[in-house]
N, C-alpha and C positions, 0 to 999 in steps of 0.2 A: 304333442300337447293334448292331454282331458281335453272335450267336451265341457265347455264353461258351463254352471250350476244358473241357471233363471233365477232373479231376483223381482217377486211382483208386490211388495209389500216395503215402502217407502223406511218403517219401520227397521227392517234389514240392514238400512245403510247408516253407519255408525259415524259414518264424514260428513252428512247433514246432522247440524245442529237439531234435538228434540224442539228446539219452540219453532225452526223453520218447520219440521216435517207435520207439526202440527198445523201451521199454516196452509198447507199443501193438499192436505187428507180430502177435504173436500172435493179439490182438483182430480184425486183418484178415486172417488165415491162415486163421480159421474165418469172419466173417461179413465180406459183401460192403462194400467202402469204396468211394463214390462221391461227388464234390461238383463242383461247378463255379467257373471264376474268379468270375464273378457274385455267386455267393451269398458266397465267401471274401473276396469285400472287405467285406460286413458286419460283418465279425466286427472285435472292439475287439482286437490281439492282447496288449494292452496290461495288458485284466481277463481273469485266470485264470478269473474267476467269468462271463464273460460268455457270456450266455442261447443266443448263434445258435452259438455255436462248439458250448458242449455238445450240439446239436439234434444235430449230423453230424462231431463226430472224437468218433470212440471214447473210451471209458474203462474203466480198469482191471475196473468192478464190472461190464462185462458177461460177465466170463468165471465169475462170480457164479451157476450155475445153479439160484436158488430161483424155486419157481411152474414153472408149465410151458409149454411152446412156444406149444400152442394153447389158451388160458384161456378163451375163449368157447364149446369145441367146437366150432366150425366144420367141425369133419369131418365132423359129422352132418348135416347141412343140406345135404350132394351130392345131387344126386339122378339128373344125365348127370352125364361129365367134364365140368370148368370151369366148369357152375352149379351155385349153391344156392339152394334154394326154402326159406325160415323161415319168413318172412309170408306170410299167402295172397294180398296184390297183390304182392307183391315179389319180383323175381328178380335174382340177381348173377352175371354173368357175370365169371368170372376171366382175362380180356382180357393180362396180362402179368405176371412177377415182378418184372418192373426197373422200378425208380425213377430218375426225376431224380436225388432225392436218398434216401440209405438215412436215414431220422432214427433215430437210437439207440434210442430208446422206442418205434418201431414196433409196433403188436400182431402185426403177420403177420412178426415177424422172423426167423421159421420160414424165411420165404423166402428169406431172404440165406442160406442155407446151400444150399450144392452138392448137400445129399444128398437137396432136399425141391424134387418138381413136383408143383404143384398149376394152375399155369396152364398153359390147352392151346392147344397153337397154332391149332387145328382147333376155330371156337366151333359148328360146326353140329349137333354133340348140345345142345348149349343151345340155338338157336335152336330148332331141331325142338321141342326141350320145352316152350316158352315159349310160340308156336305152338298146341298142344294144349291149356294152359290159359289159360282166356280170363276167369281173373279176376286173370290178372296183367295189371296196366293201366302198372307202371312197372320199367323196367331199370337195374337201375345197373351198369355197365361199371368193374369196379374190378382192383385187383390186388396189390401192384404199381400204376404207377400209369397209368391211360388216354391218358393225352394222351403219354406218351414211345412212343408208337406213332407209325408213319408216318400222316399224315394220310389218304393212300389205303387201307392199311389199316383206316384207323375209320371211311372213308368204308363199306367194302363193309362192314362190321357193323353200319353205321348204316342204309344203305340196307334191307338186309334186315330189318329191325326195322321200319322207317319201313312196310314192305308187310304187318306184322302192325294188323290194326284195332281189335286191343283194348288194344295197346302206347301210350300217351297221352304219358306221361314218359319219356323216354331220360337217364338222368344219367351224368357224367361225372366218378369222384372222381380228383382232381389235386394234386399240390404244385405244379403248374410255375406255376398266377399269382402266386407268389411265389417259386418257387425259380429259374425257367428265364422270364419274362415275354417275353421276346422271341420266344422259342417260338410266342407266341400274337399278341401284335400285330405277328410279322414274319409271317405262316405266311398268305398271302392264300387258299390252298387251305384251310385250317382252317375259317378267318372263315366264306367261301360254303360251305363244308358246313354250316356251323350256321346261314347263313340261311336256306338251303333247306330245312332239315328241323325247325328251332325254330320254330313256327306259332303264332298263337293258341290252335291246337284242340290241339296237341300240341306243347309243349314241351321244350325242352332244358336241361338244370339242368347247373351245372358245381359239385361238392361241393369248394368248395377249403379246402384244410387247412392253415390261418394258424393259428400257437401266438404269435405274437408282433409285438407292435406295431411294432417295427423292419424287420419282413419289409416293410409297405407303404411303399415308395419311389414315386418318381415315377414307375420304368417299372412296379411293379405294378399303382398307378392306370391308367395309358395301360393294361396287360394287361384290368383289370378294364372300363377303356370300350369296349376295343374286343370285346368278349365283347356288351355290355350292347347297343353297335350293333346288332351283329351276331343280337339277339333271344334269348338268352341270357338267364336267370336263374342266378344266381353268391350262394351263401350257403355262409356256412363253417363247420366243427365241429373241433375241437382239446382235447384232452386238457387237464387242467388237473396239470403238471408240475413236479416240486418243482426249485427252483432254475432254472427256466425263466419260467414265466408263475404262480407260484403268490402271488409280491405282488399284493393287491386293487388298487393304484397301477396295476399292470402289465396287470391285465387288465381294468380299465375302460377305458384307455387302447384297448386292442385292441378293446372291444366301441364306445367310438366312433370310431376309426376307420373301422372297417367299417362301421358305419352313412353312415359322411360319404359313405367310398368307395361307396354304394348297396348294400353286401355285406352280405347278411342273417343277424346271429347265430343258428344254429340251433340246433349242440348246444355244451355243453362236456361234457367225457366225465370219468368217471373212469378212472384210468390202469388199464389191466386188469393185473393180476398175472403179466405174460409172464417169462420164464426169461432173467435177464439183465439182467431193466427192473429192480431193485432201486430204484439210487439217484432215481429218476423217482417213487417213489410217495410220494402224500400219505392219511394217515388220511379215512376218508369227514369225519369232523366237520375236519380242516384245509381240505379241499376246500370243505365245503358254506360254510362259514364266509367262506373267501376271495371265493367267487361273490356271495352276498350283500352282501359287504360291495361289491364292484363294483358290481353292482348298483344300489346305492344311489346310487352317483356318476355314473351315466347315464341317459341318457333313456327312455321306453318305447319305445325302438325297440330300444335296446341290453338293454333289460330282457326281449327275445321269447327269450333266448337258453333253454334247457332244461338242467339238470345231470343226467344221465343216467347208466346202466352198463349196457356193450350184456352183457349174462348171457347165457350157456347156455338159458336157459327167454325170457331177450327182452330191451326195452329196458325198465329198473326207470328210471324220474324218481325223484330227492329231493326231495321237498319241504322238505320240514323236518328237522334232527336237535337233539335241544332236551332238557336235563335227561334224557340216557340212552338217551336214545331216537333208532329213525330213523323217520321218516312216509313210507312210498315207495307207487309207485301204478305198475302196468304200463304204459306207454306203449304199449308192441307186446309181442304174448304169443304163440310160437311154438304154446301150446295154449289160447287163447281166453280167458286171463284179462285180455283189455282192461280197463282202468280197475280194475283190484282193488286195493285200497286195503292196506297192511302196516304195521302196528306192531310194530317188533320191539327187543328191547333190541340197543343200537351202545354197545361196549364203545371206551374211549377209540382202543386200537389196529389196530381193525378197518376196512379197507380196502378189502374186497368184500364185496360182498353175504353171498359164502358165511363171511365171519365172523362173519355174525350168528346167535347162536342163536335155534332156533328155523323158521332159512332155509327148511328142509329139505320143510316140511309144504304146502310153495306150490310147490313143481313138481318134477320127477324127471328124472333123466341120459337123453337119449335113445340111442337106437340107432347108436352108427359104423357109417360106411360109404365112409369115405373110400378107404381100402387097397382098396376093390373097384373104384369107379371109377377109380382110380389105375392099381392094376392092368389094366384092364380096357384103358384107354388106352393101356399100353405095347403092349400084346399090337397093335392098328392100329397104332402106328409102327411096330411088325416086318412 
């Protein structure tokens, strides 16, 4: 199959009604609209309610500004331009702001706006960092998203990474095995860059971000084997979004096919409270509720998946939310509280973490420092 044709121009799409797309136009005058033929013939144009359309055409309620841009703080976690160090093996380098696809619910949809750099074209202050500490064992290349780079581009980030000996994991977060798949099984430059540097001893992960069991088609499978050839490890994490994948039907469905497809459920997220994302968000107890109940309907391979909320202070897991209660436990803790176990009262309509009373006593706002490195970066482009 071609290389699907980008479509960034609402205009283009002849299966939206002209008085909707003019409704809409605003919605892409502030943030970026991007899709491709590929993924638009998924779409049903047929059900208003249908799951892939809402993923990537605008809607009215993002011009909705409640919540805010950056909900996780991410700003605080710079520590050069274009990396951030949270975890102490974990670094991220901010590799690009363009996506395949802009999905509506994005957390970093900060980035579709013109007024916000945060990826640097120039990653060798990250490198150089990454480099110097040598208890970061794994990279994640994110952004925006990794793979809508030139494949010689990832090649020279990859190669240089590959000459650090404490670097083990290179991962690669992606929409394109489902949104762009030809990308990856036409792209033979790709493939031998990831055989050559996905080794037994050190690994290449590709984070792909499947929300929905319709996304895996035949050419996604062919994307996913040829990744899997080529010595790749391929697992996925997706938000769990309302009117999207929030039927338990819907998302058991998703956790086995990935399993069929060898794609390892990792996380399901809760949707973070981003400026925009409104209509996207489900209550912690709709969320915890829905997964369980999937759960139940799949095997223990589809059962590895985690319900997670990447927080400010780290990754909180739900275990449980039962008679009033939410049972959470740090998965990852930007100040060392791995594994600390929370009972806190989850009021019917609370949705993050920070709705819980009580939150407050289990970790504290860190330090920004974004607008330095930011700043700091414009000053070398001049």
């Amino acid at each position: 199959m071609a290389q699907p044709k980008y479509v960034m121009n609402l205009d283009k799409i002849e299966n939206i009604p002209e008085e909707e797309r003019e409704k809409l136009k605003p919605i892409t005058e502030k943030f970026v609209f991007r899709v491709n033929e590929y993924y638009l013939n998924l779409i049903d144009w047929n059900d208003p309610e249908d799951p892939i359309r809402k993923l990537v055409i605008p809607n009215e309620g993002e011009l909705e500004e409640y919540g805010r841009w950056d909900a996780s703080d991410e700003d605080t976690n710079y520590v050069v331009p274009g990396c951030q160090h949270k975890y102490s093996t974990t670094a991220l380098l901010i590799v690009s702001e363009v996506c395949g696809a802009y999905c509506r619910y994005c957390f970093r949809k900060r980035l579709f706006r013109n007024d916000i750099k945060e990826a640097m074209s120039d990653v060798q202050p990250g490198i150089e960092y990454i480099k110097q500490h040598p208890e970061i064992n794994n990279v994640l290349l994110t952004g925006g998203d990794s793979l809508i780079l030139a494949s010689k581009k990832l090649r020279k980030i990859i190669e240089q990474l590959r000459e650090i000996e404490h670097v083990k994991i290179i991962r690669l977060g992606s929409k394109m095995p489902v949104f762009n798949p030809m990308r990856i099984y036409e792209d033979e430059e790709l493939l031998e860059l990831i055989r050559e540097y996905s080794t037994p001893e050190q690994r290449i992960y590709v984070m792909a971000h499947i929300n929905h069991p319709r996304e895996i088609t035949e050419e996604a499978k062919r994307g996913f084997q040829a990744l899997h050839d080529a010595g790749a490890i391929v697992v996925n994490q997706t938000p769990v979004l309302r009117g999207i994948n929030d039927d338990p039907e819907v998302l058991a469905e998703l956790l086995d096919k990935l399993s069929w497809a060898g794609v390892t459920p990792y996380y399901f997220f809760i949707n973070r409270p981003v400026a925009g994302n409104n209509d996207f968000v489900l209550s912690l107890k709709e969320a915890y509720d829905a997964v369980e109940e999937a759960k139940a309907k799949t095997s223990g391979l589809g059962k590895r998946v985690r319900l997670s909320m990447s927080h400010t202070s780290g990754k909180i897991e739900i275990l449980a939310i039962e008679d009033g209660k939410a049972y959470l436990k740090y998965h990852q803790s930007r100040d060392g509280n791995y594994g600390k176990l929370m009972v806190l009262d989850c009021p019917d309509d609370a949705s993050w973490f920070d709705d819980l009373p009580g939150n407050e006593q289990y970790w504290k706002a860190p330090e920004k420092k974004l607008e330095e490195f930011v700043g700091a970066n414009d000053k070398l482009n001049t």
